[in-house]
N, C-alpha and C positions, 0 to 999 in steps of 0.2 A: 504494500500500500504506500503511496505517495502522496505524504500530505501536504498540507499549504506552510508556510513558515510563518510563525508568532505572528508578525510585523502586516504580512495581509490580512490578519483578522481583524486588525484595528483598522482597516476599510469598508467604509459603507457610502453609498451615498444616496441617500433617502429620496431626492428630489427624479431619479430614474428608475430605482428601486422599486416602486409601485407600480412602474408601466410592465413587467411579466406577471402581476396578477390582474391587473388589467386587459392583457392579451385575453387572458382565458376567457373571460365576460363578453369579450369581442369575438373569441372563435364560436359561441355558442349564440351569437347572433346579436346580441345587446348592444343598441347604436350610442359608441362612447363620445364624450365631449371631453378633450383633455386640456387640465388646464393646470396640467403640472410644470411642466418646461417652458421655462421664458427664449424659447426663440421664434424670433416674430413670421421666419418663411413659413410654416405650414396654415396661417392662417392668411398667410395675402399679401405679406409688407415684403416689400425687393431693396435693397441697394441702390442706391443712386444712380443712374446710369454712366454718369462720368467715371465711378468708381469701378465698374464691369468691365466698363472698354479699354480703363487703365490695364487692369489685366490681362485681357484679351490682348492689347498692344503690345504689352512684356513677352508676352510667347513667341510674338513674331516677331520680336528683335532676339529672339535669343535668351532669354533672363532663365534658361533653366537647367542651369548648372547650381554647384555650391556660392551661398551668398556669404560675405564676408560673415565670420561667427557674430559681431557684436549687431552685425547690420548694415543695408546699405546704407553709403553715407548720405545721401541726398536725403532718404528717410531719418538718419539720425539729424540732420541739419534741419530738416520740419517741424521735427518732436521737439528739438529744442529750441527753436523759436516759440513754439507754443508752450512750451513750459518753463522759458526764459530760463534756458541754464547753457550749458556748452555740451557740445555733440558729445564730449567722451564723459556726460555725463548719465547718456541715455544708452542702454539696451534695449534690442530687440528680441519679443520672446515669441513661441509660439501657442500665442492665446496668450492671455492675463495667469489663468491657470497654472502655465508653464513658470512664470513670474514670479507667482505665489510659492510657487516647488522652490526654486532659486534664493528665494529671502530664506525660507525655515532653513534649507541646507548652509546656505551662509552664514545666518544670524546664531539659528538656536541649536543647541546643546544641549545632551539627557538632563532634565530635573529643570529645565529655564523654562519659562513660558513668556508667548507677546499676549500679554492682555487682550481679551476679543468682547466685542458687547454682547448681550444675551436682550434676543436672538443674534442668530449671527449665519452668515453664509457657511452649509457644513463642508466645504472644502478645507477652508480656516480648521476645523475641528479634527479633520483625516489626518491632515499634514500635521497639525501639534500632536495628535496620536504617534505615529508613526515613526516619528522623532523623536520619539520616548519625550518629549516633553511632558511639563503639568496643564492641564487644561484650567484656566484662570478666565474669570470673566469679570464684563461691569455692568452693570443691570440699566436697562432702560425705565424710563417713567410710563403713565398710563398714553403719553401723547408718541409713545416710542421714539423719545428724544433720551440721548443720555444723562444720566443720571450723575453728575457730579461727585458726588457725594461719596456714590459709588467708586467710583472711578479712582478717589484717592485712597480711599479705603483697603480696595485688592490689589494695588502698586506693593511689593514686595519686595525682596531683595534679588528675584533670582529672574525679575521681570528684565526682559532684555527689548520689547519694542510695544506702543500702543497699536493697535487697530480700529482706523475709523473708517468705515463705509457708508459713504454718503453722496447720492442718496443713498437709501439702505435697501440692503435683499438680504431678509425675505419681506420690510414691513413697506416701504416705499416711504419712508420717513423720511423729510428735509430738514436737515440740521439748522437750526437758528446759527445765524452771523455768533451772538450771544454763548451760547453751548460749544461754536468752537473755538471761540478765544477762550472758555474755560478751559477745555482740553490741551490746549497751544501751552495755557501759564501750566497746568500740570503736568504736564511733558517737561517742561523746561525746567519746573524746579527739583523732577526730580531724574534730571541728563539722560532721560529718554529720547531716542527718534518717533517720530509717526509713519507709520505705512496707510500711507492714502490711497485706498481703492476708490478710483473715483472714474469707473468703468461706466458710469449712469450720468457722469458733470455736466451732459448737456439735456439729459431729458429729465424738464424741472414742467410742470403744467400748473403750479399754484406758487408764486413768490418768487423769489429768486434765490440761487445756492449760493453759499460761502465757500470758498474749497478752504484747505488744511492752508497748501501753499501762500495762498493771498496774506494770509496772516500767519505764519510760520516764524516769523519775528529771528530768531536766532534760534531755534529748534531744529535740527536738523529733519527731512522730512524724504523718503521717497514716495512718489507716485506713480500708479499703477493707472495705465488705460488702454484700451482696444478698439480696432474695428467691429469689433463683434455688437453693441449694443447704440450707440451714438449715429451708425453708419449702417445699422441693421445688416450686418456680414458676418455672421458670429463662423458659417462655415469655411472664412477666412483665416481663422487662428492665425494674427497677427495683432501685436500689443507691443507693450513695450514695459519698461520700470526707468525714471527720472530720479537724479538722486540730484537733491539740494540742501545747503547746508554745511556746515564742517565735520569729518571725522569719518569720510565714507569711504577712503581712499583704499583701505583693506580690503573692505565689501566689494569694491567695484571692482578690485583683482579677481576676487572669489566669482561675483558673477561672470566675468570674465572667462574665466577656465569652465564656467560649467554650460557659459555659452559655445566653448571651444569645442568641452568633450562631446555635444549633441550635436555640432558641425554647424548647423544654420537655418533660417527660418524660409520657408517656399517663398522663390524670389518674387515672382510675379503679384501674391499678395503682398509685398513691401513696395511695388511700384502701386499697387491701387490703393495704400495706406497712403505715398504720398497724395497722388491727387484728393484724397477727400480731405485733407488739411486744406491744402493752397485751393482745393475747389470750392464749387456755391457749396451752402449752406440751408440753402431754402428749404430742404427736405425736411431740419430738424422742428422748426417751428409747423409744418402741417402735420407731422409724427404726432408730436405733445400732444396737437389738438382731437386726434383722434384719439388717444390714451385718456384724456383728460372725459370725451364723452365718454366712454367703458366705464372710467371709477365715477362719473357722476351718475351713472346706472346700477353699478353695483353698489355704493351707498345706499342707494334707494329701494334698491332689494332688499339688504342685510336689515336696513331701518324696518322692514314690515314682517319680517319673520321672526316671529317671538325664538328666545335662544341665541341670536347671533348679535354680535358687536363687532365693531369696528373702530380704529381713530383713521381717518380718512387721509390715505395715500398721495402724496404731492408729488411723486417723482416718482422715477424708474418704470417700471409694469407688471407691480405686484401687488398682493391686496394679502394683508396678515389677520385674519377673521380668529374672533371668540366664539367658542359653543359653549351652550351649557345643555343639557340635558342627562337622558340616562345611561349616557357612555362612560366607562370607567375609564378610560383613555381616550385622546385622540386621535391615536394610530386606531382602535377598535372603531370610533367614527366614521374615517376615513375608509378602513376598509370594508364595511358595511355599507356605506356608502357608492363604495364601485356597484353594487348589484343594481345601482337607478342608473348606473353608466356613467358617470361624474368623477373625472378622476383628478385629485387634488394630494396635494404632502400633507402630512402631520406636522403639527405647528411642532411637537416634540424632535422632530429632525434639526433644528434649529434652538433649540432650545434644551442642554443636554444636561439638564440639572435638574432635579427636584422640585416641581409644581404643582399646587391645586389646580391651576386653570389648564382652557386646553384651547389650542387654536386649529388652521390650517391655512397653509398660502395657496394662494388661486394669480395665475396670470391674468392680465387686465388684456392679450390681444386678442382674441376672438370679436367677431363681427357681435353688433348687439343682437339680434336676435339669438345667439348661439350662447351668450350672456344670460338673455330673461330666459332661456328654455334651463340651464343648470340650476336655474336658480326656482324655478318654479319647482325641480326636480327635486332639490332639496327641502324644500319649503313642504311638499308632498310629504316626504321620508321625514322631517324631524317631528310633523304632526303625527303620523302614524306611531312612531316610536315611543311619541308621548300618552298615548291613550291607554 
């Protein structure tokens, strides 16, 4: 018998997880609505076209050999125009993902943890597993804003980075200007960096975002971002991490070599990353707007169905729902819930600590009608449950 080693059973990831028992409901004829996976192609939304033909153009000039490991320069000279630092302060990863692999390898250490907020994206969660790290969090408020308070409180000795995701996934929370100069001063007084996922920084549909950056003051900070969400190209797996600030000069060796040992990121998607920099723009403001109808839909479902709560999502394309009812869980929710064909996460995937409450994250892109029909579904199944 050939088993698995320690190290993969600390892998899960909740958010795909539920779509092989969701097949099953589907092979037996149950027409599913899924609204697990935040990627916008299956339900209608494309890429820019400038950003397609980038690529297309790349193939036939040749762009398909090894690209340089940190990235092509033209794409590192965009990224850091846009995030005002100097090209050899930017890599190129494949996906944000890959990014995220890179910082834990580099940063942490058996027994260190980077602080992450609860909820929190469970990628964040794999990778501090895996790393033999400690899993350390800071609690969010009822508005899924963080918690301050918090936040000084689990800063520790063996904390080696913060995590701020904002907007945030899984809740679509938009940080107050406010909440991240808290963070900024407690980062700085106790000589931590910030790792800024800020894979969502342009899709805002209520207010305006603050990024980490803008106000980073003397705190060292890197930044994470991709075509995958802004550019609606997630099948692109092209991103990058920005490092600004002093002290990163180690890190940026480490990323370095671990860009080396993977060889390079597929060229042609680094020529369509440039163009959606230096290209229009317009795409992003009619995105919002259709994002922004979905959650002013789904507010308005959640608002009429006795058991469900929400604080109402500003950004990204997620929606992080309360249930109450007679579920002992909200993974048992959730999975009871496939039988009406509605397939959503367990809010507990995102939340890997010890709760009364229970949620579930739902994507905000589906057309609305394909919206009010899950939502009628549920609204069906939690009455029933309750009788």
């Amino acid at each position: 018998m050939i088993g698995p080693s320690i190290k993969s059973e600390l892998v899960s990831y909740p958010i795909r997880d539920i779509v092989q028992a969701a097949k099953k409901y589907e092979k037996q004829g149950t027409d599913m609505i899924y609204l697990n996976i935040g990627d916008p192609a299956p339900y209608g939304f494309r890429p820019p076209q400038h950003i397609l033909d980038a690529a297309a153009d790349a193939l036939k000039q040749n762009y398909s050999g090894y690209a340089p490991s940190e990235g092509d320069p033209e794409l590192l000279e965009a990224v850091a125009e846009y995030e005002k630092v100097s090209p050899e302060d930017v890599f190129i990863t494949a996906g944000l993902s890959e990014g995220i692999d890179f910082l834990f390898q580099a940063l942490l250490d058996p027994g260190r943890n980077f602080l992450l907020p609860v909820p929190t994206y469970p990628l964040y969660l794999t990778k501090e597993r895996i790393n033999y790290g400690t899993v350390d969090f800071y609690d969010c408020d009822e508005d899924m804003e963080p918690d301050l308070d918090s936040l000084r409180m689990n800063i520790n000795e063996y904390t080696k980075a913060l995590v701020v995701i904002n907007p945030n996934n899984p809740t679509g929370a938009v940080y107050s200007r406010k909440t991240i100069e808290g963070i900024v001063d407690i980062a700085g007084e106790h000589n931590l960096p910030i790792i800024a996922d800020d894979v969502y920084d342009q899709m805002v549909f209520d207010g305006e975002i603050t990024q980490v950056k803008k106000v980073c003051k003397d705190v060292p900070v890197v930044s994470g971002n991709s075509l995958s969400k802004n550019y609606i190209y997630p099948g692109a797996r092209a991103a990058y991490l920005s490092f600004s600030g002093e002290g990163w000069d180690e890190i940026k060796d480490t990323i370095q070599r671990l860009c080396n040992q993977r060889l390079s990121v597929n060229w042609e998607m680094q020529r369509a990353y440039i163009a959606a920099l230096k290209g229009p723009q317009d795409h992003i403001q009619s995105f919002n707007s259709e994002l922004k109808k979905r959650r002013d839909l789904m507010v308005k479902r959640v608002g009429e169905i006795e058991g469900l709560s929400i604080s109402p999502p500003k950004g990204a394309f997620y929606a992080f729902i309360g249930v109450e009812g007679p579920w002992k869980t909200d993974t048992e929710f959730v999975y009871e819930l496939l039988k009406t064909g509605v397939v959503v996460v367990p809010g507990s995937g995102f939340i890997p600590k010890k709760t009364d409450k229970k949620y579930f994250r739902m994507v905000l892109l589906p057309q609305l009608n394909q919206i009010d029909d899950a939502f009628n579904r549920i609204e069906k199944f939690m009455k029933e449950a309750s009788q």
